[in-house]
VOPAGU-2260 file (C-alpha; in pm, 1 decimal, decimal comma):
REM VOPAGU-2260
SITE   aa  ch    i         X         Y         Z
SITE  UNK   A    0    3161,8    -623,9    -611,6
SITE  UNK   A    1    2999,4    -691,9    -297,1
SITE  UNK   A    2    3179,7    -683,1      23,0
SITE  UNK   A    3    3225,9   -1027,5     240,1
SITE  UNK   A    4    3062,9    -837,3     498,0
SITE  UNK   A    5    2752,1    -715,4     311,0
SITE  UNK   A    6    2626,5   -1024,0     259,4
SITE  UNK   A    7    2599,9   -1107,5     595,3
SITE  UNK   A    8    2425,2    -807,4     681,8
SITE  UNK   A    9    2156,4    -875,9     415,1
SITE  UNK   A   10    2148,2   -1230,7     563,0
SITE  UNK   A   11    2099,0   -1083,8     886,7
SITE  UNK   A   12    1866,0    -789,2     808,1
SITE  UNK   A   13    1657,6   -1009,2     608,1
SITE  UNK   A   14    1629,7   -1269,3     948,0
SITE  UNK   A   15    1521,6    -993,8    1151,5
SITE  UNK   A   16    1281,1    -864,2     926,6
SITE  UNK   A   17    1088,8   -1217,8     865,0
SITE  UNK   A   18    1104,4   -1321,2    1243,4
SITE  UNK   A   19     977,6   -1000,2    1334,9
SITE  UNK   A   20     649,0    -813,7    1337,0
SITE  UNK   A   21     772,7    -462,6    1255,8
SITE  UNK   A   22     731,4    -370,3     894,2
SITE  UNK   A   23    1054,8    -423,1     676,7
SITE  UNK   A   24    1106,9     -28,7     625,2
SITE  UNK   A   25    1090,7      40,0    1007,6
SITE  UNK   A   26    1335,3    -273,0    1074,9
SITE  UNK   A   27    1545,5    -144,2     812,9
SITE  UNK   A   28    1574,5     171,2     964,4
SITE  UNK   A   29    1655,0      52,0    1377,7
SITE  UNK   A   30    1877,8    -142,7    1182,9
SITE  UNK   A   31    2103,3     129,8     978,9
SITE  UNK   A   32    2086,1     291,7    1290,5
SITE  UNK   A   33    2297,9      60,9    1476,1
SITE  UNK   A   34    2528,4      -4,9    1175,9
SITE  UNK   A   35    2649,3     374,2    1126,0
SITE  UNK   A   36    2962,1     274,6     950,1
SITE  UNK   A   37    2817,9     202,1     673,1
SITE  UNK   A   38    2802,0     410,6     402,5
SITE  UNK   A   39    2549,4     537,2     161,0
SITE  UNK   A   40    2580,9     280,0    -101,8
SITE  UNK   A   41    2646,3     -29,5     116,2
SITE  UNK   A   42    2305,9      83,9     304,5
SITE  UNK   A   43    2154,8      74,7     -58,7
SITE  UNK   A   44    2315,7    -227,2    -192,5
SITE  UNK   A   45    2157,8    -412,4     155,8
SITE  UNK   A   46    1791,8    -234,2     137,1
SITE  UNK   A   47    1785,0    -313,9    -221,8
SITE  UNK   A   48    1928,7    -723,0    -151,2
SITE  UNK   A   49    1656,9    -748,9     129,5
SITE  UNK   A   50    1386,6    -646,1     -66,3
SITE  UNK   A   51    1476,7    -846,7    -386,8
SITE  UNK   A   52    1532,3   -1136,9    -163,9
SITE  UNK   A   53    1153,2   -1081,4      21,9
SITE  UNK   A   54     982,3   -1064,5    -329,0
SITE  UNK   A   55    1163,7   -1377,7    -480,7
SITE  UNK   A   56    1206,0   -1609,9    -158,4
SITE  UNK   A   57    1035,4   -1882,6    -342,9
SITE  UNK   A   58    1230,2   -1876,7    -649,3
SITE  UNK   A   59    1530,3   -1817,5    -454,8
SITE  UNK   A   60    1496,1   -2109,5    -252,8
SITE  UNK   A   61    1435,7   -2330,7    -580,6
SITE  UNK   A   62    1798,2   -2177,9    -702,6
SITE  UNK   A   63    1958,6   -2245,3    -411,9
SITE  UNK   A   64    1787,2   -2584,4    -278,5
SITE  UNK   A   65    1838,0   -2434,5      63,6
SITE  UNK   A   66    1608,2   -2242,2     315,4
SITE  UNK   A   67    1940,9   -2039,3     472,9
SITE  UNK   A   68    1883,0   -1732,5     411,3
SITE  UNK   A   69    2263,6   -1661,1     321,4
SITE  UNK   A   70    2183,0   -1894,7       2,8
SITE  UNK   A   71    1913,6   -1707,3     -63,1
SITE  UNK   A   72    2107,0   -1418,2     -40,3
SITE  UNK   A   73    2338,1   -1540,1    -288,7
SITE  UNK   A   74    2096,2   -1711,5    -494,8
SITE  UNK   A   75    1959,3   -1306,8    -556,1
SITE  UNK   A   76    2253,8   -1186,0    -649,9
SITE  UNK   A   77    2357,6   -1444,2    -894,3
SITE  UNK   A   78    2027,4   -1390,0   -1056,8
SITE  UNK   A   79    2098,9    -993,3   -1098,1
SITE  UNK   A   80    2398,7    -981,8   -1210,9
SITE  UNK   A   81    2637,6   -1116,9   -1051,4
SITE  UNK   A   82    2898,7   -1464,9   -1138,3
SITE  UNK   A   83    2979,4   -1701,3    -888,3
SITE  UNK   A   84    3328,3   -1592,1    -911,7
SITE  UNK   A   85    3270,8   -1292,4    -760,7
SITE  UNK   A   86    3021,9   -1385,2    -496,6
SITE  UNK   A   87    3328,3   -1681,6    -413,5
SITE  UNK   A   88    3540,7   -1341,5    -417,9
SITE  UNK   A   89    3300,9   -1193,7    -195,6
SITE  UNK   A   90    3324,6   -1443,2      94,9
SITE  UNK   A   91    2998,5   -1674,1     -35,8
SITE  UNK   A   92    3174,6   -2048,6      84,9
SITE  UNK   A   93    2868,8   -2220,9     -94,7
SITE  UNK   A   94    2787,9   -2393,3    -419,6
SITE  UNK   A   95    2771,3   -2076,7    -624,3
SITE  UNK   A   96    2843,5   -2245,6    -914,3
SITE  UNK   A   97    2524,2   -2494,7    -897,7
SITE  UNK   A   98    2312,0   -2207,9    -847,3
SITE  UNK   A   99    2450,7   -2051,6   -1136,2
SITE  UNK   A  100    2390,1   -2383,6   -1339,6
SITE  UNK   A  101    2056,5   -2443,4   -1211,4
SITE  UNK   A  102    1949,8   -2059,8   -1274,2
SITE  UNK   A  103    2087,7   -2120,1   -1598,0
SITE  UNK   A  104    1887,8   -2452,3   -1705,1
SITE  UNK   A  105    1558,2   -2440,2   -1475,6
SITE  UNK   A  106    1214,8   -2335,6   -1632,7
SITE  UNK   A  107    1017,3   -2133,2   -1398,6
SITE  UNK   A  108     707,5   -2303,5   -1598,0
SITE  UNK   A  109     780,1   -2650,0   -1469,5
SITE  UNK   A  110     829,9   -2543,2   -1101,1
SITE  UNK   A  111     540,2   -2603,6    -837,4
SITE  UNK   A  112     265,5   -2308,0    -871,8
SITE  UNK   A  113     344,4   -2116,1    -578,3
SITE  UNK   A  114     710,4   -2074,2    -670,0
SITE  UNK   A  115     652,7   -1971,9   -1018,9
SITE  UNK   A  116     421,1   -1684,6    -828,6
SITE  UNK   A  117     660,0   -1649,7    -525,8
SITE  UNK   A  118     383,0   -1663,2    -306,8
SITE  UNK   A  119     300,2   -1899,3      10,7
SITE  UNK   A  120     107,8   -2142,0     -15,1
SITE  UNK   A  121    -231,4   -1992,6     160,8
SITE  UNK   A  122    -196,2   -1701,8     -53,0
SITE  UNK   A  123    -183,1   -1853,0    -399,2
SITE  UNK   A  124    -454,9   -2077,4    -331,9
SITE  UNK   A  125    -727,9   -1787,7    -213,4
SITE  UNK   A  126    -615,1   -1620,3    -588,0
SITE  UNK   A  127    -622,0   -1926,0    -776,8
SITE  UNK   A  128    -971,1   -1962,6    -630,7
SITE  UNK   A  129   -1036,3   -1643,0    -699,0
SITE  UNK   A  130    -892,8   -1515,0   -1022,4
SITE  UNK   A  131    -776,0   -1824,2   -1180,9
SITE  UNK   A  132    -423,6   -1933,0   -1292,8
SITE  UNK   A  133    -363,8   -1714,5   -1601,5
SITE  UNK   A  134    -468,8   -1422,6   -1387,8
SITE  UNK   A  135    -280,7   -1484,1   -1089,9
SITE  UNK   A  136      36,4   -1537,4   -1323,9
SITE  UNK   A  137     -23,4   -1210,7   -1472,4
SITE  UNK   A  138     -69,9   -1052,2   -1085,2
SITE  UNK   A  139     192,0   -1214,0    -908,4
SITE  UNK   A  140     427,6   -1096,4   -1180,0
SITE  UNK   A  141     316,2    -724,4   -1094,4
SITE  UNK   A  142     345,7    -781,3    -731,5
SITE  UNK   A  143     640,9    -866,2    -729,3
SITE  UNK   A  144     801,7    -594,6    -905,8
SITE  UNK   A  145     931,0    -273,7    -706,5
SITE  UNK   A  146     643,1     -28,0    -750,7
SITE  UNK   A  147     689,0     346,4    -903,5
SITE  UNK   A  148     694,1     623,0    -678,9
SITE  UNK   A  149     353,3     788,0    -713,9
SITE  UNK   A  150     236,7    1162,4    -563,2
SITE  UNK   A  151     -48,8    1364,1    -492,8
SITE  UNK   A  152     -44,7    1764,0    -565,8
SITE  UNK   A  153    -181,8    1943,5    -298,0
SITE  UNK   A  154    -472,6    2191,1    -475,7
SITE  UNK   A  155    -477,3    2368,9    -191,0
SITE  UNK   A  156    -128,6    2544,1    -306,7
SITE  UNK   A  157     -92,2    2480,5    -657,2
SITE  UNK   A  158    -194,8    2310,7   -1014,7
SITE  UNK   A  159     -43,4    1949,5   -1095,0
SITE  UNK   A  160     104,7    2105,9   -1387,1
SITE  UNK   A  161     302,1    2393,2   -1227,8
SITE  UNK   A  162     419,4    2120,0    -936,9
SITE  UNK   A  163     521,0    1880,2   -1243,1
SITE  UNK   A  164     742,0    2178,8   -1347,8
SITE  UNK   A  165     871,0    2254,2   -1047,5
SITE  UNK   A  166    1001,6    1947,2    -965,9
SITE  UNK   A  167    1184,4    1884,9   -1341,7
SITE  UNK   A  168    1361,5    2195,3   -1284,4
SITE  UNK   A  169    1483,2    2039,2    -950,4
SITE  UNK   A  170    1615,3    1719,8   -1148,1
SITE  UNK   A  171    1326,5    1510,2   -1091,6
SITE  UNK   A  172    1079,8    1485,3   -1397,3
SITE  UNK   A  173     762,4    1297,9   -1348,1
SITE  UNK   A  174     482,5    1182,6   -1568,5
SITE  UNK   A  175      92,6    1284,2   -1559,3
SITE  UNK   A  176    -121,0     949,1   -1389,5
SITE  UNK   A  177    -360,1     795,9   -1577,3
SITE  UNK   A  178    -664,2     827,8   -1350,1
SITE  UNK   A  179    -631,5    1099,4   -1070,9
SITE  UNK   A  180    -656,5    1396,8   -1170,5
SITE  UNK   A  181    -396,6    1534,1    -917,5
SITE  UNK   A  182    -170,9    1253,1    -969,5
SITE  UNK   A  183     213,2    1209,8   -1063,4
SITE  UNK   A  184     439,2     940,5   -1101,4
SITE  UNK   A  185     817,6     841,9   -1144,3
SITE  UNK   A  186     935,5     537,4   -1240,8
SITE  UNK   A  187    1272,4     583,0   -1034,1
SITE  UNK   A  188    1292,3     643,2    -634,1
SITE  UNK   A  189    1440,3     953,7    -529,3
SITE  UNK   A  190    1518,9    1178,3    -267,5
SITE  UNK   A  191    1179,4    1384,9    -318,8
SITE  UNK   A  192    1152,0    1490,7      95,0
SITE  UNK   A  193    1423,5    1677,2      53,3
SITE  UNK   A  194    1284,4    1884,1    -265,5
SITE  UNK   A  195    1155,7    2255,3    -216,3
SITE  UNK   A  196     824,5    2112,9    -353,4
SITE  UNK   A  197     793,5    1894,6     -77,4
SITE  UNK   A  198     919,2    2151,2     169,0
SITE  UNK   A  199     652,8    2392,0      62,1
SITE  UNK   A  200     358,6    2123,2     100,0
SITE  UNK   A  201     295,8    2067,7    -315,4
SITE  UNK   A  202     244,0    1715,7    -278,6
SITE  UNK   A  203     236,8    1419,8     -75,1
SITE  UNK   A  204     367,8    1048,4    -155,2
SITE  UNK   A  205      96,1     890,4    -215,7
SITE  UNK   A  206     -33,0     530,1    -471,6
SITE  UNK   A  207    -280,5     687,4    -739,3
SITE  UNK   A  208    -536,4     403,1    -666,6
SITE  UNK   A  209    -494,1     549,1    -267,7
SITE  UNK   A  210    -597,7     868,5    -426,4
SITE  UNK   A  211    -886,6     739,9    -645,4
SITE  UNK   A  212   -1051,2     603,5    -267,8
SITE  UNK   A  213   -1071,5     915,2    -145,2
SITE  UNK   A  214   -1242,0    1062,4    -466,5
SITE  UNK   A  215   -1480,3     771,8    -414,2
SITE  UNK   A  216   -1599,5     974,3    -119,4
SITE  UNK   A  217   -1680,7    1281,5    -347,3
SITE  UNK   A  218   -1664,8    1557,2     -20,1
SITE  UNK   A  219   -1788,7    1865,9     -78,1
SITE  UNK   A  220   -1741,7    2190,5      90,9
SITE  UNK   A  221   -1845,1    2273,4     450,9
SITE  UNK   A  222   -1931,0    1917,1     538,1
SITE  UNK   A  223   -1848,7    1666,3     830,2
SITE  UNK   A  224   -1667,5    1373,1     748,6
SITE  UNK   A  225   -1495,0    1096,7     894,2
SITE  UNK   A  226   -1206,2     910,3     814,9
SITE  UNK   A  227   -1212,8     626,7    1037,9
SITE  UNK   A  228    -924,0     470,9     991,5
SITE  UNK   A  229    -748,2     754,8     969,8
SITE  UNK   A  230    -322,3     616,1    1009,5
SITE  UNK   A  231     -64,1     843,4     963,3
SITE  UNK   A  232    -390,6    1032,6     730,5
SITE  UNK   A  233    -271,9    1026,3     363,5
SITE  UNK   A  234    -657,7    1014,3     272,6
SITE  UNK   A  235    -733,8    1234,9     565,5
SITE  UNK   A  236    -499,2    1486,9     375,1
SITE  UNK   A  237    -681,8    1450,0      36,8
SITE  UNK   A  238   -1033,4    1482,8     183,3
SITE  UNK   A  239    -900,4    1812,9     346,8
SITE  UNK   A  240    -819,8    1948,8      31,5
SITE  UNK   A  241   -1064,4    1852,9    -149,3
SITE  UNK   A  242   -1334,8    2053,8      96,0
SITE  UNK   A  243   -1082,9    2341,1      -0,4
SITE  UNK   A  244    -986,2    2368,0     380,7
SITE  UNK   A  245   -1343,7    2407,3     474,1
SITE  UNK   A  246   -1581,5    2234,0     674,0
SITE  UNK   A  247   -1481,6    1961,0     943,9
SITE  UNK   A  248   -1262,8    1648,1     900,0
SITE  UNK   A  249   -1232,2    1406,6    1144,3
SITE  UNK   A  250    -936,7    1178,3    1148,5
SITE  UNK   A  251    -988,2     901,4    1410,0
SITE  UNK   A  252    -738,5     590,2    1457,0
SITE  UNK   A  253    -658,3     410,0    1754,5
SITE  UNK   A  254    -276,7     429,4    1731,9
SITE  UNK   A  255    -176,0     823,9    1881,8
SITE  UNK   A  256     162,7     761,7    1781,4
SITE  UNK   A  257       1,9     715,9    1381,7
SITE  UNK   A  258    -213,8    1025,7    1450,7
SITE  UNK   A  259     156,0    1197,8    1592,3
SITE  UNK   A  260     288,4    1170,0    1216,3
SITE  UNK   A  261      -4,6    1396,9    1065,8
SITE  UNK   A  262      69,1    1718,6    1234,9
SITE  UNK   A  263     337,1    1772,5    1054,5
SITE  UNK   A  264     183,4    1697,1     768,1
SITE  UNK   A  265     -85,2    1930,1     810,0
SITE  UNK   A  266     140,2    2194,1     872,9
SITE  UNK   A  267     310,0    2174,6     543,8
SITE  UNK   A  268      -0,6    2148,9     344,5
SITE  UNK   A  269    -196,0    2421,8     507,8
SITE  UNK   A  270    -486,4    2267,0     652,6
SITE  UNK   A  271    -685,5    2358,3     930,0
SITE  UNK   A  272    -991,9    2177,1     937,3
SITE  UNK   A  273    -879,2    1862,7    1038,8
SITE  UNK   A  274    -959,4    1720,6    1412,0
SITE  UNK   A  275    -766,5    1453,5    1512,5
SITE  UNK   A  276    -899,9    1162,5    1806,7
SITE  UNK   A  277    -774,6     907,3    1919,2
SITE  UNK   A  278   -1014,0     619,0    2010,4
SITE  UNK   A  279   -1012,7     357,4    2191,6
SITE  UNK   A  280   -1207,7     116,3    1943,0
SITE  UNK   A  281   -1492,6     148,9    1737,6
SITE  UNK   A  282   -1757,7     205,6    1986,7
SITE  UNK   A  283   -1574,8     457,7    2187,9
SITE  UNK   A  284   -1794,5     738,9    2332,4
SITE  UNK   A  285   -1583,0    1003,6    2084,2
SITE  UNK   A  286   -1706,7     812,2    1833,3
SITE  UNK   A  287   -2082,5     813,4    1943,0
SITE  UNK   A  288   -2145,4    1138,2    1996,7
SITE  UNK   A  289   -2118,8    1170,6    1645,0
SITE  UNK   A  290   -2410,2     925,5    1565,1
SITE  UNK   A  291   -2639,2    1020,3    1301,1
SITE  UNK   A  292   -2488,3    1376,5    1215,8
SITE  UNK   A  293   -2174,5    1332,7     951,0
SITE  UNK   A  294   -2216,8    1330,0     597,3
SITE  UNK   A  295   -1931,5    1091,4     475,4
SITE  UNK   A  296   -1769,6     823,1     632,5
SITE  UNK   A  297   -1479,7     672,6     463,4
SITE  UNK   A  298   -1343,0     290,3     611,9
SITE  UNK   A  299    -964,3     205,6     532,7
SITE  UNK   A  300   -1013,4     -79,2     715,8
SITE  UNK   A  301    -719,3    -301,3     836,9
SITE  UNK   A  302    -651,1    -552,4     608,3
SITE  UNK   A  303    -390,4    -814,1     473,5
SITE  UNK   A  304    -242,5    -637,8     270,4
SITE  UNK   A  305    -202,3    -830,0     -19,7
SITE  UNK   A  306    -286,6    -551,5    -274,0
SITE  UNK   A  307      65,0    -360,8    -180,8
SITE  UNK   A  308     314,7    -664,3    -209,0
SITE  UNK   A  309     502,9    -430,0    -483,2
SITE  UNK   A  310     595,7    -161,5    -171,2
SITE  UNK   A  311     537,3    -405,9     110,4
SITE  UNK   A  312     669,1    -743,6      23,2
SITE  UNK   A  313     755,0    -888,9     405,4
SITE  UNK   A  314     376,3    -883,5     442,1
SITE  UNK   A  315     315,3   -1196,0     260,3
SITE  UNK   A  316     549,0   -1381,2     456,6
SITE  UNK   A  317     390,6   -1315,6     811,4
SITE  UNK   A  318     114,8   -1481,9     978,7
SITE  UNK   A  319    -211,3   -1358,3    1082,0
SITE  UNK   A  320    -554,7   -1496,8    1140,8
SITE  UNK   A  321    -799,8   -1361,9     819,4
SITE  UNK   A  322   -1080,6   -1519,5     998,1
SITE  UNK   A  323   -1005,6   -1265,2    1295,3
SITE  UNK   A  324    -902,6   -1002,0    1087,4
SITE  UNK   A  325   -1267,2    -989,9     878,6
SITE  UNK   A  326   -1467,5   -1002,4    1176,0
SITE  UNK   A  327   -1304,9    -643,9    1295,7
SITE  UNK   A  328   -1367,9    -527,0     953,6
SITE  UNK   A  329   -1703,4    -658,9     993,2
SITE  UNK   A  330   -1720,8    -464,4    1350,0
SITE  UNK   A  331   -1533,3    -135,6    1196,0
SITE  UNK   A  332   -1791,5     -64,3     924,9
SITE  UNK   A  333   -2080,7    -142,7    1075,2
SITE  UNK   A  334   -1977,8      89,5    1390,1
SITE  UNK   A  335   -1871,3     331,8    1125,1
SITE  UNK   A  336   -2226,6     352,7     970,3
SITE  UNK   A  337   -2362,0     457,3    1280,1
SITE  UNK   A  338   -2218,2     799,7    1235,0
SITE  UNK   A  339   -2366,5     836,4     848,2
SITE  UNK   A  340   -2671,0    1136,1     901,3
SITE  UNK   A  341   -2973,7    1039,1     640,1
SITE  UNK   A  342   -2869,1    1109,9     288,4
SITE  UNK   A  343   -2525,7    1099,4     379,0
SITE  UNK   A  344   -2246,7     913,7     224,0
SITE  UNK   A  345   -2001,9     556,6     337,3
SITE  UNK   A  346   -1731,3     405,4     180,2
SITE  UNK   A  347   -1618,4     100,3     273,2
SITE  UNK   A  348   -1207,7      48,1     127,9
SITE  UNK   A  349    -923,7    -201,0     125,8
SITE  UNK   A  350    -610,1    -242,6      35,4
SITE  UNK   A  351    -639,7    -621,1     -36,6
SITE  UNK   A  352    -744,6    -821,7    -322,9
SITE  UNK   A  353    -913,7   -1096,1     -88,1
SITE  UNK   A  354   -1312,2   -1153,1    -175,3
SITE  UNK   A  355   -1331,6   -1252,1     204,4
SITE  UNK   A  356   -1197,0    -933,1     307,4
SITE  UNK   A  357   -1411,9    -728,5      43,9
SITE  UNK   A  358   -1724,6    -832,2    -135,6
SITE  UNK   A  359   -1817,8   -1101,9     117,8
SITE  UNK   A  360   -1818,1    -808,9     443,0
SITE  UNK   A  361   -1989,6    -556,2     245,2
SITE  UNK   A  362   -2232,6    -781,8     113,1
SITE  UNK   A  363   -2321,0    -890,8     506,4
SITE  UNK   A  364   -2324,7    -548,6     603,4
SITE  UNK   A  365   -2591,0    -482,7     346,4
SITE  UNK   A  366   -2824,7    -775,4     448,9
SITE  UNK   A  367   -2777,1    -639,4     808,6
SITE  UNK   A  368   -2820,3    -300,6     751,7
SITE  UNK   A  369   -3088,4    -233,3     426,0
SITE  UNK   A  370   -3116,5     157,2     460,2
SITE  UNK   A  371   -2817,3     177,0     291,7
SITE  UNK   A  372   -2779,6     127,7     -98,6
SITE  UNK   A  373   -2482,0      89,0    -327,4
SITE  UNK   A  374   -2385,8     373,6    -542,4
SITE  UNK   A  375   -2290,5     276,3    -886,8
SITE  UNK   A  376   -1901,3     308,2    -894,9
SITE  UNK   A  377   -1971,4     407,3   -1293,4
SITE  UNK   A  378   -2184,8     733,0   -1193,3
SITE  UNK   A  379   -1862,1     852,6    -939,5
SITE  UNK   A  380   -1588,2     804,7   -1211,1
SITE  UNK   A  381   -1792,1     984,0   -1468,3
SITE  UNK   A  382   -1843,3    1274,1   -1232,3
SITE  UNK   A  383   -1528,4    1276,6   -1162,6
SITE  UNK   A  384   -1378,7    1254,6   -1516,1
SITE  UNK   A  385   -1182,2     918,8   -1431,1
SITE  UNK   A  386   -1126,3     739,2   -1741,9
SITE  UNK   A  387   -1178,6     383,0   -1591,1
SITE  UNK   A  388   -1402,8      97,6   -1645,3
SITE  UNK   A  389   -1525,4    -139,8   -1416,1
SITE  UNK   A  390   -1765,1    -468,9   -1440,1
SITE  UNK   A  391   -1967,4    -396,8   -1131,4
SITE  UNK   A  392   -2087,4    -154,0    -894,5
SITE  UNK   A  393   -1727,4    -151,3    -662,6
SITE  UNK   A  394   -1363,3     -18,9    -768,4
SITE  UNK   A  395   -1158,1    -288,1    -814,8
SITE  UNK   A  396    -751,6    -181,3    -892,0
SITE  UNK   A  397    -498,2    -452,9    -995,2
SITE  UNK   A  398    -119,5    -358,2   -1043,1
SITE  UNK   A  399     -78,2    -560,7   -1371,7
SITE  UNK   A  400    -410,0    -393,6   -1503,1
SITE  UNK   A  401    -433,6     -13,9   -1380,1
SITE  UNK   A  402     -33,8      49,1   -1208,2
SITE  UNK   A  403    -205,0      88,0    -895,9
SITE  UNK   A  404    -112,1     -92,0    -561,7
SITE  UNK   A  405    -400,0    -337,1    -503,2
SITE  UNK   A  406    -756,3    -173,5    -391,0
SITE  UNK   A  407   -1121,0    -284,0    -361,1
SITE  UNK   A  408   -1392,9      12,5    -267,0
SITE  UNK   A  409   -1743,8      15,3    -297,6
SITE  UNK   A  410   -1973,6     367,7    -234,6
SITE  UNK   A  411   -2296,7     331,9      17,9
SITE  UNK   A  412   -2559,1     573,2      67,3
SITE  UNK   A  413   -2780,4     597,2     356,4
SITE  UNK   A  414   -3114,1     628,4     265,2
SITE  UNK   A  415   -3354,2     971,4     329,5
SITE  UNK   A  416   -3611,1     991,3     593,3
C-alpha cells in the first residue's frame, strides 16, 4: 500500500517536472536529493508513479475528470492495481470510487483522438497528417510503453557474445538485438553501472536504432570524422571503435558541461583518438579550419524528440517553437557540410518522427547544395549485414515496427572533383 505521503510527493515531483525545463530524470534526481529519507522503494514507487502518470496524462485526466495532478495521481494507480479502498486508506480524500467506476465502464475507442493516443493536441495532428490514424494508434501505443534497456559492446575489448556471458553470470541475462550487430537488450531495468562489465568498459547503454546511425556513417580506419553534435558522445563512442582506436574523431557540441560527461567514458572504453571542442555555434572558427578536409560528418541534430517518448515522456508535454527549431537544423547541416573533403561522407540524423524536422530539411539542403548525392540506405544495410528493409533511400525506425526509439537518417556523399 502506498503511503499518504507518497502520493503527494508524486503529485509534487510530477508539478515540478511539467513546469520545468529540466528533463524528468535530472528533476528526479535534485529532487531525491533533497528528500533523503526516503528509502529505496518509496524512491521507486514515486519514479515509477511519475513516469506512468507523464505517459498516460490524457487518459488519466479522462478517469479522473480533473486536471489536479493529485487525481491524476490517483487516477494511475487505480488503473495499475490498486482499489479505491486502499488509495482512501492511503490519504486520497477524492472520488476514488468514480474513477474506479468510470475506469471500469469507459471505452478508450469512444474517447476524443488525442486521449485514446495520450498525446497533445499539436502532436497527434502532425502524425495523423503524417501516418494516418491506424498508424498513429499502433505508434502511440509503443510510445507510450516504458522502453527495454538496450546496450552496445565495446569491440574494442571484447565479442558481444563473451559480454552476453559475462553479464548472465552476474545475474543479468540479455538477449541478442535484431539489427546491430554489437547490440543487446533486456526487457527489465537494472542496476547494470554497477556490473564488472560496465566497470571494465564492455558496453555502453545505448537504443539499438542509436547504434544503427552511427553504422550509417560506415568509418573506416585512419580517417577524420566529425560528430557534430557530439552530447554527452554515445555515437562519438561507437565511431571510435569502430576506426579500431585509430585515426581522428572529433566530438564537437556547444554544451562543455555535455562534452565533461565523455571523459570518463573514454577512459573506460579505451579510446584515444577522440578530440573533444567545444564551439561556440556552427560557424565557429574551430569548426572552419576544418573546411574541406574530413571524411565523415555525422549530424544528431537537435530535435523534438518525439521518436524517444518511451524513455523521455515529459518531452511531449513541453513547449517549443518547431518552426525555430528546423531552421537551426537547417543552419547545423548545412554548416556541417562545409567540413565534408570531396568523396567524403554526411549523415544527416534525428531522433524525431516529424517530416518537417526530417525529409523536408534534407530535401532543402539538397536543392541548395547539388554536389552532394543520397546514398541508397539499401546498399549500407547490406554491407553491413543489417537485416532491415526500408521503402526509400533514408532509415526510418518506429518503436511499434523495429523496438527501436524513434529515428530518421539519410546517407550523403559529396561528390569527386
Amino acid at each position: 500500500m502506498a503511503k499518504p505521503l507518497l502520493l503527494h510527493s508524486a503529485a509534487e515531483l510530477l508539478e515540478r517536472i511539467l513546469a520545468g525545463k529540466m528533463p524528468a530524470d535530472r528533476q528526479m534526481e535534485g529532487y531525491f536529493r533533497t528528500h533523503r529519507n526516503m528509502g529505496v522503494r518509496d524512491r521507486g514507487f514515486v519514479a515509477e508513479t511519475v513516469y506512468g502518470c507523464l505517459r498516460e496524462k490524457k487518459w488519466l485526466e479522462h478517469i479522473a475528470e480533473s486536471t489536479l495532478l493529485l487525481d491524476i495521481v490517483a487516477a494511475y494507480l487505480l488503473t495499475h492495481g490498486y482499489s479505491a479502498r486502499a488509495l482512501e486508506e492511503a490519504g486520497f480524500r477524492g472520488d476514488a470510487r468514480g474513477m474506479t467506476e468510470r475506469a471500469r465502464t469507459l471505452e478508450k475507442k469512444t474517447l476524443p483522438f488525442e486521449t485514446q493516443v495520450n498525446l497533445p493536441e499539436w502532436l497527434t495532428t502532425q502524425l495523423r497528417a503524417e501516418y494516418g490514424d491506424a498508424e498513429t494508434l499502433a505508434m502511440s501505443k509503443a510510445l507510450n510503453q516504458p522502453a527495454p534497456v538496450d546496450m552496445r559492446v565495446n569491440t574494442l575489448k571484447a565479442k558481444r557474445e563473451e559480454v552476453q556471458a559475462r553479464l548472465a553470470q552476474e545475474g543479468f541475462p540479455a538477449e541478442i538485438t535484431p539489427y546491430s550487430p554489437s547490440g543487446l537488450r533486456r526487457q527489465e531495468r537494472a542496476p547494470l553501472f554497477h556490473t564488472r562489465c560496465f566497470k571494465e568498459g564492455l558496453f555502453e547503454v545505448q537504443d539499438e536504432g542509436s547504434q544503427l546511425l552511427t553504422l550509417m556513417l560506415e568509418p573506416k580506419r585512419n580517417e577524420m570524422v566529425v560528430d557534430f553534435c557530439a552530447g554527452a558522445g554515445g555515437k562519438t563512442l561507437h565511431i571510435g571503435a569502430l576506426m579500431a582506436n585509430t585515426g581522428t574523431v572529433y566530438a564537437f557540441d556547444v554544451l562543455a558541461k555535455r562534452l565533461d560527461r565523455l571523459k570518463p567514458r573514454l577512459r573506460r572504453a579505451g579510446l584515444n583518438n577522440v578530440r573533444m571542442v567545444t564551439i561556440s555555434h556552427e560557424r565557429d572558427t574551430r569548426v572552419q579550419r576544418l573546411k574541406g578536409k574530413i571524411d565523415r560528418v555525422l549530424v544528431d541534430a537537435p530535435c523534438s524528440g518525439t521518436g524517444t517518448l518511451r524513455r523521455n515522456p515529459d518531452i511531449k508535454w513541453r513547449e517549443f517553437d518547431l518552426d525555430n527549431l528546423t531552421a537551426t537544423q537547417q543552419r547545423i547541416l548545412t554548416a556541417a557540410a562545409g567540413l565534408v573533403k570531396p568523396g567524403g561522407r554526411l549523415v544527416y540524423a534525428t531522433c524525431s518522427l516529424l517530416k518537417k524536422e526530417n525529409q523536408d530539411i534534407v530535401g532543402k539542403f539538397l536543392a541548395d547544395q547539388p554536389e552532394f548525392h543520397v546514398i541508397p540506405v539499401k546498399e549500407i544495410l547490406e554491407r553491413r549485414h543489417i537485416a532491415l528493409s526500408m521503402t526509400d533511400n533514408a532509415l526510418h525506425l518506429f518503436p511499434h515496427s523495429h523496438h527501436t526509439d524513434g529515428f530518421f537518417a539519410i546517407a550523403m556523399e559529396r561528390k569527386r572533383k
